[in-house]
PyMOL CGO cylinders between C-alpha atoms (Angstrom):
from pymol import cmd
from pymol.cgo import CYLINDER

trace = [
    CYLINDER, -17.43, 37.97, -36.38, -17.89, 34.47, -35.35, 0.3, 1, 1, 1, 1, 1, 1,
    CYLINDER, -17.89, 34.47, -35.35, -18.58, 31.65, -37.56, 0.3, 1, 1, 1, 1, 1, 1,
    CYLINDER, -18.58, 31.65, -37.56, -21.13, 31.24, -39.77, 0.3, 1, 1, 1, 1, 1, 1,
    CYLINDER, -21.13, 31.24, -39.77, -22.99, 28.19, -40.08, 0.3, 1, 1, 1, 1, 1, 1,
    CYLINDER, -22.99, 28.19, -40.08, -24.63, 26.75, -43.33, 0.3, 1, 1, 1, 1, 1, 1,
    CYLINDER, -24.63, 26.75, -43.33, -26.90, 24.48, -43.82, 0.3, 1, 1, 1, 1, 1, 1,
    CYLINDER, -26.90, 24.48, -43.82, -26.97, 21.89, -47.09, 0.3, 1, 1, 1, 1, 1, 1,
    CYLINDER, -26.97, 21.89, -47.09, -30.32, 23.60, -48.75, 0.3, 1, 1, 1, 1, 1, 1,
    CYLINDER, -30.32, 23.60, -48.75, -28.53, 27.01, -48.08, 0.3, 1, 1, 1, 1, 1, 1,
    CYLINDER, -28.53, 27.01, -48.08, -25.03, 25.83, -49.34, 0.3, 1, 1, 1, 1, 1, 1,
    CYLINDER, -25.03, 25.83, -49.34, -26.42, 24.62, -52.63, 0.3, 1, 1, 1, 1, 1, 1,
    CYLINDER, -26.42, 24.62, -52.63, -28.66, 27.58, -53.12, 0.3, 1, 1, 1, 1, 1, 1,
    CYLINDER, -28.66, 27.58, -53.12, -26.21, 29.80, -54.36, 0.3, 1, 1, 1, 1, 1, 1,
    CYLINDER, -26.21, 29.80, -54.36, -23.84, 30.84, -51.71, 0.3, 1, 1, 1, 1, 1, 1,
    CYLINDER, -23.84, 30.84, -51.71, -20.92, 29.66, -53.16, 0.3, 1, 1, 1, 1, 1, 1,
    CYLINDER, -20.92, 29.66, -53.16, -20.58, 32.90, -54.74, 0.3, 1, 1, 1, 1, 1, 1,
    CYLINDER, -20.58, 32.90, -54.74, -17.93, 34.99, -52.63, 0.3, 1, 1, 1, 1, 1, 1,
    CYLINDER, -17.93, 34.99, -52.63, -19.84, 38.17, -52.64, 0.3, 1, 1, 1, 1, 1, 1,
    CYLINDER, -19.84, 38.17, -52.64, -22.89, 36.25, -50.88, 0.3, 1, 1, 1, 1, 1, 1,
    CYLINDER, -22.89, 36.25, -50.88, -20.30, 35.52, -48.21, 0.3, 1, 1, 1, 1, 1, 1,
    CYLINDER, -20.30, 35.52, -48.21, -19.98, 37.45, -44.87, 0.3, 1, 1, 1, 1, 1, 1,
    CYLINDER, -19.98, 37.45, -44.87, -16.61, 39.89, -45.52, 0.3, 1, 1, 1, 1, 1, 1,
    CYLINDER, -16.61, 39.89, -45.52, -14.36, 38.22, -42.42, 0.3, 1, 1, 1, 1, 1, 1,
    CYLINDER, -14.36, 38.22, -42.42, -14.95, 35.33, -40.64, 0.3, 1, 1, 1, 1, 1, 1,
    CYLINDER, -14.95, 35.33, -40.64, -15.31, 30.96, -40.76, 0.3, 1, 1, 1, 1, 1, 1,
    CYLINDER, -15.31, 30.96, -40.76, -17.48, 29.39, -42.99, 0.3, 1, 1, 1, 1, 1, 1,
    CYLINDER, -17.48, 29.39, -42.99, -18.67, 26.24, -41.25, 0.3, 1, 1, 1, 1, 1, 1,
    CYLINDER, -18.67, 26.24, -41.25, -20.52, 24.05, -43.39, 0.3, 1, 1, 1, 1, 1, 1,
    CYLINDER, -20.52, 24.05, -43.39, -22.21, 21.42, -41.86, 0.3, 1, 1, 1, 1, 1, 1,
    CYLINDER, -22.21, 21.42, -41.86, -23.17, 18.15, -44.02, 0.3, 1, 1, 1, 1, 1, 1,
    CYLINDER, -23.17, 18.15, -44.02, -22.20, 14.76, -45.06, 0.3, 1, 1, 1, 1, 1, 1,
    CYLINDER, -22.20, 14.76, -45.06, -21.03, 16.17, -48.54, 0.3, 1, 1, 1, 1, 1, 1,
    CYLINDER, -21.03, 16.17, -48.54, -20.15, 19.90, -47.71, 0.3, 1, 1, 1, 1, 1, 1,
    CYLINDER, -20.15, 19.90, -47.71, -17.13, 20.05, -49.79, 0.3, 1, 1, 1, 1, 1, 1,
    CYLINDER, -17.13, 20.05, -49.79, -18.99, 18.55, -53.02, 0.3, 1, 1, 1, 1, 1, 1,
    CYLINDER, -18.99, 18.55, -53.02, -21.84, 21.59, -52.39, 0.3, 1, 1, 1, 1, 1, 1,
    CYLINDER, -21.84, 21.59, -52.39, -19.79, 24.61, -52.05, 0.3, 1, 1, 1, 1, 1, 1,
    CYLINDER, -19.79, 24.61, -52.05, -17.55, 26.01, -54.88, 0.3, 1, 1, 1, 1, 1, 1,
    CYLINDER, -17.55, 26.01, -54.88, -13.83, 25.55, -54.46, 0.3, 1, 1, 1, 1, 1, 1,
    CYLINDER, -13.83, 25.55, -54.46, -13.24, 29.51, -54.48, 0.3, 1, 1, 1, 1, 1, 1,
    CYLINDER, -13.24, 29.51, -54.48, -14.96, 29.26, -50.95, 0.3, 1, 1, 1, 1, 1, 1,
    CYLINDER, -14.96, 29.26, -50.95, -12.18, 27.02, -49.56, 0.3, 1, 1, 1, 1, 1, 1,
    CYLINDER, -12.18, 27.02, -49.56, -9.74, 29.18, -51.16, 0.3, 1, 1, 1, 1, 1, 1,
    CYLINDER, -9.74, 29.18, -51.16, -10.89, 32.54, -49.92, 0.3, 1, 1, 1, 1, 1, 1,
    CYLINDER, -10.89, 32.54, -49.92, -12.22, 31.75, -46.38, 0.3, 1, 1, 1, 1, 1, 1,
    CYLINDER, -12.22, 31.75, -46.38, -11.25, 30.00, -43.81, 0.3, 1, 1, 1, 1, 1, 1,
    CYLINDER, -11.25, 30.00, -43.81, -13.55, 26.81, -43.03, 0.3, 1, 1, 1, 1, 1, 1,
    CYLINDER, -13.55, 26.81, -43.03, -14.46, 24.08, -40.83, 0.3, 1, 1, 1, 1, 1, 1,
    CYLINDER, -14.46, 24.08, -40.83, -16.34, 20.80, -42.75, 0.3, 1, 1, 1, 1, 1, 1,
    CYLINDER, -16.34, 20.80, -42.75, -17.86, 19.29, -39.73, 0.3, 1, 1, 1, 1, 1, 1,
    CYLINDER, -17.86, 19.29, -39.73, -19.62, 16.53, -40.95, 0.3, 1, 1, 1, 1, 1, 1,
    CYLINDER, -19.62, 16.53, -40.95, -23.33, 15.55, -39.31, 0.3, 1, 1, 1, 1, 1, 1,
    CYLINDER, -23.33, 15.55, -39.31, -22.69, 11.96, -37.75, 0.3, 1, 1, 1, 1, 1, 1,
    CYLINDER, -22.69, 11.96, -37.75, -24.66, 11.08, -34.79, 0.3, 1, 1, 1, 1, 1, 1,
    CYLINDER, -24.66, 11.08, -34.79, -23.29, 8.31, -31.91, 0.3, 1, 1, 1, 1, 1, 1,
    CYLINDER, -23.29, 8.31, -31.91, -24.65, 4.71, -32.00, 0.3, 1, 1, 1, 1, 1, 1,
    CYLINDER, -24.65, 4.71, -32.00, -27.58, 4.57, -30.56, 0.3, 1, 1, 1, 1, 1, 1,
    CYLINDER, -27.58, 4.57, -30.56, -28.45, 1.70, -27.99, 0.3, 1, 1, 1, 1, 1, 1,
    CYLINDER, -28.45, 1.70, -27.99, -31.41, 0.21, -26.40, 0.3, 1, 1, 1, 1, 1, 1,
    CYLINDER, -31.41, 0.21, -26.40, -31.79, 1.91, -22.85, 0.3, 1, 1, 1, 1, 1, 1,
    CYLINDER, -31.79, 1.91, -22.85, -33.08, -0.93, -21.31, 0.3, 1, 1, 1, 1, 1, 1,
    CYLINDER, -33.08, -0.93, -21.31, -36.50, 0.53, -20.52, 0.3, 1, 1, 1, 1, 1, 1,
    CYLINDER, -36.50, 0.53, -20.52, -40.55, -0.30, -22.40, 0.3, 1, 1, 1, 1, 1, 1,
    CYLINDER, -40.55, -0.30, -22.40, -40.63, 1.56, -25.71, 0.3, 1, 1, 1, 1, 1, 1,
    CYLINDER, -40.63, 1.56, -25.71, -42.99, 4.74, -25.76, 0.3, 1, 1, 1, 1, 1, 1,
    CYLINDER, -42.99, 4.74, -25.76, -46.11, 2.68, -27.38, 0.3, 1, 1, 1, 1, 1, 1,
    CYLINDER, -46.11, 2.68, -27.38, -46.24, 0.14, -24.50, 0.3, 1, 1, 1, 1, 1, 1,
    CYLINDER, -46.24, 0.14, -24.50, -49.51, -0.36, -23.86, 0.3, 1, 1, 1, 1, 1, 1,
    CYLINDER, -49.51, -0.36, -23.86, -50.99, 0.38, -26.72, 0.3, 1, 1, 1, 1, 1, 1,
    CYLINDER, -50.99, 0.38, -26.72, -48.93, -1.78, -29.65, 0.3, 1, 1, 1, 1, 1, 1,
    CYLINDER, -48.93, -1.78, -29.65, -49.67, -5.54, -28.39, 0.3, 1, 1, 1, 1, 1, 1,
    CYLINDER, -49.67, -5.54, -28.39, -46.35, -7.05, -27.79, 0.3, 1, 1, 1, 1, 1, 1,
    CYLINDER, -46.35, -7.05, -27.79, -44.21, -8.47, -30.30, 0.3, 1, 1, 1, 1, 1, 1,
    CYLINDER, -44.21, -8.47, -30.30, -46.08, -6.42, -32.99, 0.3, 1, 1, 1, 1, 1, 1,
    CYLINDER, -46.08, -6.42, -32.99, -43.97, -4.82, -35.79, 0.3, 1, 1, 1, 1, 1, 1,
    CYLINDER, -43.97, -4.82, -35.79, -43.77, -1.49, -35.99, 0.3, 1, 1, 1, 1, 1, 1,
    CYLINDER, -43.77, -1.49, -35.99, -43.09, 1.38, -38.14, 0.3, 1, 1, 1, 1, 1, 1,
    CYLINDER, -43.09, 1.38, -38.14, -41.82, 4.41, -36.71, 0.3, 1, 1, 1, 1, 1, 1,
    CYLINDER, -41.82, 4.41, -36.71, -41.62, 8.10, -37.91, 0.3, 1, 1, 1, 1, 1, 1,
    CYLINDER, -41.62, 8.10, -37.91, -40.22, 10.49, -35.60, 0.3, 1, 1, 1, 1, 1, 1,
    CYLINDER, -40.22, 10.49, -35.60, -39.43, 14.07, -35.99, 0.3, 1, 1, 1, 1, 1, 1,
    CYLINDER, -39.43, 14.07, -35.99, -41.25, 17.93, -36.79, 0.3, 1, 1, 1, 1, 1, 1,
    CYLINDER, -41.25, 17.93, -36.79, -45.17, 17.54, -37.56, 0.3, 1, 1, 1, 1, 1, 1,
    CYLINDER, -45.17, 17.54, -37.56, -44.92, 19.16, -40.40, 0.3, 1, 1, 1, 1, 1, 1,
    CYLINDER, -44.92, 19.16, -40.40, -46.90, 19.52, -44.26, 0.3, 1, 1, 1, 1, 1, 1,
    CYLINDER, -46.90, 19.52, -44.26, -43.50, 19.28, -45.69, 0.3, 1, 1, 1, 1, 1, 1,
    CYLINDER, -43.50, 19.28, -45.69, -43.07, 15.73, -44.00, 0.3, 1, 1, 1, 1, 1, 1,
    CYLINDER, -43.07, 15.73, -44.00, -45.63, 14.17, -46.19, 0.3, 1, 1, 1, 1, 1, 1,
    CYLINDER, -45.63, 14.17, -46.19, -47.55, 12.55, -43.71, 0.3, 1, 1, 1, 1, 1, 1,
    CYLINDER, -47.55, 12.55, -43.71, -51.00, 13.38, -45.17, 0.3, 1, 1, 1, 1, 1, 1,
    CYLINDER, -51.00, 13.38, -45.17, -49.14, 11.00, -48.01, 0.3, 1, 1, 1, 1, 1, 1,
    CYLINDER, -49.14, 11.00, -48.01, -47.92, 8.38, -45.42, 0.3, 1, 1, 1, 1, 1, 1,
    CYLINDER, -47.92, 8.38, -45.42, -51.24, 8.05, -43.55, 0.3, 1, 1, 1, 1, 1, 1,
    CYLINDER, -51.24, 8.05, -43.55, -53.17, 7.76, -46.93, 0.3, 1, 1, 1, 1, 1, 1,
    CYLINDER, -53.17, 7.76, -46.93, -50.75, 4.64, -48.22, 0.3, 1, 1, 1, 1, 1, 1,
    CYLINDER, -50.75, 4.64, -48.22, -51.10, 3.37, -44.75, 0.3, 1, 1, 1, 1, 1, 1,
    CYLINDER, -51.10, 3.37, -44.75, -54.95, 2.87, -45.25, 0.3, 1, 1, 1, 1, 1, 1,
    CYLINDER, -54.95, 2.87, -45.25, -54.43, 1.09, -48.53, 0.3, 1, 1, 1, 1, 1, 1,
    CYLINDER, -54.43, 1.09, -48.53, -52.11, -1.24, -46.99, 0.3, 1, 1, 1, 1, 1, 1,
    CYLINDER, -52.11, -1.24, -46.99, -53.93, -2.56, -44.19, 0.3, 1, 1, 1, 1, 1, 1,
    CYLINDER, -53.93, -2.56, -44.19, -55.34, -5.88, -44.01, 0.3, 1, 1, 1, 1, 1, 1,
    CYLINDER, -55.34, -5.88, -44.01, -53.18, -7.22, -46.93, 0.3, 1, 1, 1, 1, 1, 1,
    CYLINDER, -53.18, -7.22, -46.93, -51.58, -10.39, -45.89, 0.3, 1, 1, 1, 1, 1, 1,
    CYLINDER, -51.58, -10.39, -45.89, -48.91, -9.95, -42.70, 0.3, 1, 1, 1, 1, 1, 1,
    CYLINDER, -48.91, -9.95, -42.70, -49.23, -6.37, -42.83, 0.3, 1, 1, 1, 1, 1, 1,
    CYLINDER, -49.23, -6.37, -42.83, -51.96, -6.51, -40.59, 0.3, 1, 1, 1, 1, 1, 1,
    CYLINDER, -51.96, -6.51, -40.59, -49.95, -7.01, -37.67, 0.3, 1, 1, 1, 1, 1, 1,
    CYLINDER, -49.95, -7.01, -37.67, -47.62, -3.88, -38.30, 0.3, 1, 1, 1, 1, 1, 1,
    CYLINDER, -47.62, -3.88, -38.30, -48.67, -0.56, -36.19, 0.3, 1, 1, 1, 1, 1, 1,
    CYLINDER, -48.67, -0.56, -36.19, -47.47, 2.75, -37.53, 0.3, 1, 1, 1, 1, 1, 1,
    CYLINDER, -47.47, 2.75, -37.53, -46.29, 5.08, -34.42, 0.3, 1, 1, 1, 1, 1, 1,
    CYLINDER, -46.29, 5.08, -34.42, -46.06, 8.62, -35.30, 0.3, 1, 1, 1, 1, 1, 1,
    CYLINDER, -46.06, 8.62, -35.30, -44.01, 10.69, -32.74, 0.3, 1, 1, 1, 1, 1, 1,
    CYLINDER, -44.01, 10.69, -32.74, -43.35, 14.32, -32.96, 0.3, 1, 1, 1, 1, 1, 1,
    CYLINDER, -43.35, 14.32, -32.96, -44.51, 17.83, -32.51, 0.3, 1, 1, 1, 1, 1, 1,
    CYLINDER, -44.51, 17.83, -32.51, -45.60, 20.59, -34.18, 0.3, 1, 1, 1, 1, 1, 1,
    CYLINDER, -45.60, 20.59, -34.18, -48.39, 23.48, -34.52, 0.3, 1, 1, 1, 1, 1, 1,
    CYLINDER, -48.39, 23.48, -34.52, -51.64, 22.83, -33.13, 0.3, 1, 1, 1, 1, 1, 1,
    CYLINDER, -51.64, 22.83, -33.13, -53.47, 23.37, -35.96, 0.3, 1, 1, 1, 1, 1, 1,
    CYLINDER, -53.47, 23.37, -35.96, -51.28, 20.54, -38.09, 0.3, 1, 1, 1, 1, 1, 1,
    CYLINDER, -51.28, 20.54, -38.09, -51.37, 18.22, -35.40, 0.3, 1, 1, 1, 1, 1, 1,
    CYLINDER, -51.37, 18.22, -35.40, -55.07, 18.10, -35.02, 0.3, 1, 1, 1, 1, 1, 1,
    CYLINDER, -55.07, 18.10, -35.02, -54.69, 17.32, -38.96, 0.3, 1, 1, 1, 1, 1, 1,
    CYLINDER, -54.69, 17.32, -38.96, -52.62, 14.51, -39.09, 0.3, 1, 1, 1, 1, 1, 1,
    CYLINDER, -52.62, 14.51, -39.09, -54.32, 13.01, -36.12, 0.3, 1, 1, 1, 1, 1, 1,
    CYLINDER, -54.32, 13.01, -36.12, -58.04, 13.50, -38.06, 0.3, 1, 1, 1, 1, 1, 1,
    CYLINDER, -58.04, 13.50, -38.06, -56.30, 11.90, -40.82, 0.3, 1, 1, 1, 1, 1, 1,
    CYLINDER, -56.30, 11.90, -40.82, -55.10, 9.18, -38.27, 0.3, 1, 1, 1, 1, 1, 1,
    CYLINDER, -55.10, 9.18, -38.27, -58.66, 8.71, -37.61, 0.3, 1, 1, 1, 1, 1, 1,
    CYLINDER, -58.66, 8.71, -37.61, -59.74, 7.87, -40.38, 0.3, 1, 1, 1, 1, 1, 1,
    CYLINDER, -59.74, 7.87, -40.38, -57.58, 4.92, -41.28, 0.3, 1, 1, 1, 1, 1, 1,
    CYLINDER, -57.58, 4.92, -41.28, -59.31, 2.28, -40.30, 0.3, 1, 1, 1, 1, 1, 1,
    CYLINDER, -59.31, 2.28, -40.30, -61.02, 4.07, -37.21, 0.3, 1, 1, 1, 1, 1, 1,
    CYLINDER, -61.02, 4.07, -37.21, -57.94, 4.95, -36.15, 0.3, 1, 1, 1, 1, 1, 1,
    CYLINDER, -57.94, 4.95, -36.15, -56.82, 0.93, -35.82, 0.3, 1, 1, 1, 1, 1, 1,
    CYLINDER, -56.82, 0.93, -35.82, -52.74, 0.21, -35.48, 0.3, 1, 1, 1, 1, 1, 1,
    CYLINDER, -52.74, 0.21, -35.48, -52.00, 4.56, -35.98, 0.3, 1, 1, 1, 1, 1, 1,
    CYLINDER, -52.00, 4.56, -35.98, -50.62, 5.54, -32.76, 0.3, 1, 1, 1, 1, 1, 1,
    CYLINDER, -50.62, 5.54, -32.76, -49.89, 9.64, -32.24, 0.3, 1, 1, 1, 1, 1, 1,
    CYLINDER, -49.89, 9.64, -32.24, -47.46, 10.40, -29.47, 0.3, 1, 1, 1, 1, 1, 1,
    CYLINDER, -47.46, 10.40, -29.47, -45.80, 13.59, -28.30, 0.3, 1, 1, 1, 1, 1, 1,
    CYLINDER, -45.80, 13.59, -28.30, -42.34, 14.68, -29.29, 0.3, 1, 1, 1, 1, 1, 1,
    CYLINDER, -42.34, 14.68, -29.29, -39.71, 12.25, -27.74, 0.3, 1, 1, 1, 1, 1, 1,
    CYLINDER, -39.71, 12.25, -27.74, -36.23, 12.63, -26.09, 0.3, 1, 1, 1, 1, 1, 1,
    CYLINDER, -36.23, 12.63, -26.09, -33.63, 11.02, -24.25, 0.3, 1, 1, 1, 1, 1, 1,
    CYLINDER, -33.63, 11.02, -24.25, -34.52, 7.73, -22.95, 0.3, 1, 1, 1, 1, 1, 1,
    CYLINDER, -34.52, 7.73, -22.95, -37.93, 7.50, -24.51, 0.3, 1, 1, 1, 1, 1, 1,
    CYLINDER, -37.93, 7.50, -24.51, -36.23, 8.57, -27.92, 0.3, 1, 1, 1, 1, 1, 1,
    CYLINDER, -36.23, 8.57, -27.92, -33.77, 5.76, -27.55, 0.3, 1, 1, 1, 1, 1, 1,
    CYLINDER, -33.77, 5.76, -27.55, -36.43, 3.43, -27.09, 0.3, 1, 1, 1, 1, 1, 1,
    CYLINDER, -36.43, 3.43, -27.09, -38.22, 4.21, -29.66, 0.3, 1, 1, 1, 1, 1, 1,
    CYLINDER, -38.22, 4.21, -29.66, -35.68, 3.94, -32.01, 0.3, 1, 1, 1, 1, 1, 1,
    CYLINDER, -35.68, 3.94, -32.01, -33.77, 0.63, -31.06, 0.3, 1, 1, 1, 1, 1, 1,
    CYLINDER, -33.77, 0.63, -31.06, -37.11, -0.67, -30.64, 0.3, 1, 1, 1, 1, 1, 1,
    CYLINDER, -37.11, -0.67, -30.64, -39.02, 0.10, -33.71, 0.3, 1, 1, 1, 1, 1, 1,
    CYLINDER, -39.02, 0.10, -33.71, -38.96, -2.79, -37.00, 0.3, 1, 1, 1, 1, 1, 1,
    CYLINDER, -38.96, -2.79, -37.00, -38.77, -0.12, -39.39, 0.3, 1, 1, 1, 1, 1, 1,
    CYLINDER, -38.77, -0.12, -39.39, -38.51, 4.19, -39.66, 0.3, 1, 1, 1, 1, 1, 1,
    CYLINDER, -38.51, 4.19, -39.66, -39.88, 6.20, -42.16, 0.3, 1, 1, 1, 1, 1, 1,
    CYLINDER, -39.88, 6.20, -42.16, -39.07, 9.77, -43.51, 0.3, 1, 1, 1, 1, 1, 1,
    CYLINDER, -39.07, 9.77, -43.51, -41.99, 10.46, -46.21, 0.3, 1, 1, 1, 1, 1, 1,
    CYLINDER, -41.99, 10.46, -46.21, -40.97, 13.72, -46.73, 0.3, 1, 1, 1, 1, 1, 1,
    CYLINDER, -40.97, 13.72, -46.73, -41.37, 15.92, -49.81, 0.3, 1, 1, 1, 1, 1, 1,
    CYLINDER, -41.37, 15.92, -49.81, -38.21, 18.12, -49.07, 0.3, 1, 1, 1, 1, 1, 1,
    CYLINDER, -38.21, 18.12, -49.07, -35.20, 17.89, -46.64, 0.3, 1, 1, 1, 1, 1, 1,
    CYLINDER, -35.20, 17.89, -46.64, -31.97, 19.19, -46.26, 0.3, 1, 1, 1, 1, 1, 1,
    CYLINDER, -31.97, 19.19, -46.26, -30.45, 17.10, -44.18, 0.3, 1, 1, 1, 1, 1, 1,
    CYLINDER, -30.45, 17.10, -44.18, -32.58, 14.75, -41.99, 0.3, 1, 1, 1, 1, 1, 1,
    CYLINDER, -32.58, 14.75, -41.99, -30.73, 13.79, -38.65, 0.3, 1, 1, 1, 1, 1, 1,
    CYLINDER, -30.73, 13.79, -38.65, -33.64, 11.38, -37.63, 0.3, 1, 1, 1, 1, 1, 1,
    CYLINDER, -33.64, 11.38, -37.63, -32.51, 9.22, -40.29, 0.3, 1, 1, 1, 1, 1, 1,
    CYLINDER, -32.51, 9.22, -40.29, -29.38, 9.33, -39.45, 0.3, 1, 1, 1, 1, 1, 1,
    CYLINDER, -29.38, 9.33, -39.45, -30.19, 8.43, -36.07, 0.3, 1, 1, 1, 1, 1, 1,
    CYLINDER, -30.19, 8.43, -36.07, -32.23, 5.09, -37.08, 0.3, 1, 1, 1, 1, 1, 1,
    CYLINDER, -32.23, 5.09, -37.08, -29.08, 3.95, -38.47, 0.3, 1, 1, 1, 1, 1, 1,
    CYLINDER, -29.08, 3.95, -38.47, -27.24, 4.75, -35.97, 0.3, 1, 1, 1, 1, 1, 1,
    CYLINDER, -27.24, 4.75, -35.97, -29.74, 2.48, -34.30, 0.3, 1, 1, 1, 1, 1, 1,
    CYLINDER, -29.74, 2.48, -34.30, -29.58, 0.02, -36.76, 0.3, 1, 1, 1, 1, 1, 1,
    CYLINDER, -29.58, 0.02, -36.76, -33.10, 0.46, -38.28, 0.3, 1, 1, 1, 1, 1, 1,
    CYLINDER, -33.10, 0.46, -38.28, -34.04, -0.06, -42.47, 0.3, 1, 1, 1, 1, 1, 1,
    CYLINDER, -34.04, -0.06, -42.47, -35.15, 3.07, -43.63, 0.3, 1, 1, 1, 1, 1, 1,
    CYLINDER, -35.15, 3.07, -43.63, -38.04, 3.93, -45.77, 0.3, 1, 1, 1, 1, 1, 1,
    CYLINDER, -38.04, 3.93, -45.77, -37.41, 7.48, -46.85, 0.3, 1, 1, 1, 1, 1, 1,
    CYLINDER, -37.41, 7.48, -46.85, -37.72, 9.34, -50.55, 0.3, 1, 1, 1, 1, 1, 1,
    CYLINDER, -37.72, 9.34, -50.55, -35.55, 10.70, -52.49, 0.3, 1, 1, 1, 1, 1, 1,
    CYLINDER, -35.55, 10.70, -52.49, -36.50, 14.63, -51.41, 0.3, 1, 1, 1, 1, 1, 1,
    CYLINDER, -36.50, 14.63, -51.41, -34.54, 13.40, -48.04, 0.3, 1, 1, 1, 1, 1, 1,
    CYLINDER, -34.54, 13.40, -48.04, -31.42, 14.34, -49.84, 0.3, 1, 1, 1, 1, 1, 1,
    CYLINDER, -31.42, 14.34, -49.84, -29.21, 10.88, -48.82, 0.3, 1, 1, 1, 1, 1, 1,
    CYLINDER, -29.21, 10.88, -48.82, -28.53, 8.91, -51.78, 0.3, 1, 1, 1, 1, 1, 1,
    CYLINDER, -28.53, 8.91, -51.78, -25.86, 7.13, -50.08, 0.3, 1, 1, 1, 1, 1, 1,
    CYLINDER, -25.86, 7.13, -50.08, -28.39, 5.53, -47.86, 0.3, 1, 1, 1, 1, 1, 1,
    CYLINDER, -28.39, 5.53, -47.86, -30.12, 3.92, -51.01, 0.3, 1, 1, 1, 1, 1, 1,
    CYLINDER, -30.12, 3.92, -51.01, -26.46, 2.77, -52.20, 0.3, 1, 1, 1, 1, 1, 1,
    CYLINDER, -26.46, 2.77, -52.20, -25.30, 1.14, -49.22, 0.3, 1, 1, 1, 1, 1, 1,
    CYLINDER, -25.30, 1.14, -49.22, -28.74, -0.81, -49.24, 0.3, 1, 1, 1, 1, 1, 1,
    CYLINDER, -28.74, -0.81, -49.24, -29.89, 1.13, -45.60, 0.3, 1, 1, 1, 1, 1, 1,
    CYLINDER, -29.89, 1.13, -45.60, -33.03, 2.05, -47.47, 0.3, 1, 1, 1, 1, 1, 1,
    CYLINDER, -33.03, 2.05, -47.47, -36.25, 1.32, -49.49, 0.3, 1, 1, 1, 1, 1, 1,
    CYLINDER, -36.25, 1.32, -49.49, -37.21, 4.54, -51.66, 0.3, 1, 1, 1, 1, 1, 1,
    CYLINDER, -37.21, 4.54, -51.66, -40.36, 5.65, -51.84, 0.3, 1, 1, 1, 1, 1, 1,
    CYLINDER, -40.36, 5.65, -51.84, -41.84, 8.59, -53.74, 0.3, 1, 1, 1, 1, 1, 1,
    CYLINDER, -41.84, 8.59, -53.74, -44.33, 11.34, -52.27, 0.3, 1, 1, 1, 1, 1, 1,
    CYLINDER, -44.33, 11.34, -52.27, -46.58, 10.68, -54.90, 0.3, 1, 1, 1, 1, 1, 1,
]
cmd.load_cgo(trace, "trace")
């Protein structure tokens, strides 16, 4: 039997009972704090691998951010990237957005959403998108990789992860690796980011 992965919502749900455990085999545990989540009788009865979820530093590729052409130039601009998704709390992000706009130097920031997701929640967020302010500085794009992903990121002012529930959320650890602030809540499961100072909390209220 090969090894078995977990994630950090499945690791703290209850599996660190040993009968909840495959019978031979690796637990792999895969988290920033995977240790701190699974009960020591785990370590002692199974062999393991902590392999911790870092991500590279991410660096400018040189080429126009996705948004080019759209976003004037020089405009700030706050990014969210990742699954389209209820859980994500975009409905929330997209509401707060509207309320926002046209107070002070706000105006000039543009809110990019990239990502992807089922049809039918798509064509929700983007009627949503629609409605703030006729659809004025919300920009929907399709999922994003390599180059265009890189772009995105190092190019961005800002990311934001408004999500109601997360286990462990790599995009955020990918806009530090890119050297972004982070506004994210505290359902993305990373208080460390709030005590280094690498983010703003927010609630999904």
């Amino acid at each position: 039997m090969g090894p078995r992965q977990l994630g950090v919502e499945e690791a703290a749900g209850g599996l660190a009972l040993p009968a909840a455990l495959p019978s031979s085999g690796v637990v792999c545990a895969r988290a920033l704090p995977c240790r701190g989540q699974l009960d020591p009788c785990v370590w002692r009865e199974r062999p393991h691998l902590c392999h911790p979820n870092g991500v590279d530093a991410i660096t400018d590729p040189g080429c126009p951010p996705p948004w080019t052409g759209s976003v004037p130039d020089g405009a700030p601009v706050l990014l969210y990237l990742g699954r389209i998704h209820p859980k994500k709390g975009l409905d929330l992000l997209l509401h707060a957005w509207g309320e926002v706009l046209g107070y002070g130097e706000r105006e000039e920031w543009h809110l990019v959403i990239a990502g992807w997701g089922s049809e039918g929640h798509l064509a929700q967020v983007a009627r949503a998108a629609s409605h703030v302010s006729n659809g004025a500085r919300v920009h929907i794009l399709p999922a994003l990789y390599g180059r265009d992903k890189a772009a995105a990121l190092t190019q961005a002012d800002a990311f934001i992860l408004p999500s109601r529930s997360e286990g462990l959320p790599m995009t955020v650890l990918e806009a530090w690796a890119a050297a972004r602030p982070v506004i994210m809540t505290s359902g993305c499961n990373l208080p460390e980011g709030f005590a280094a100072g690498a983010a703003i909390e927010v609630e999904p209220t």
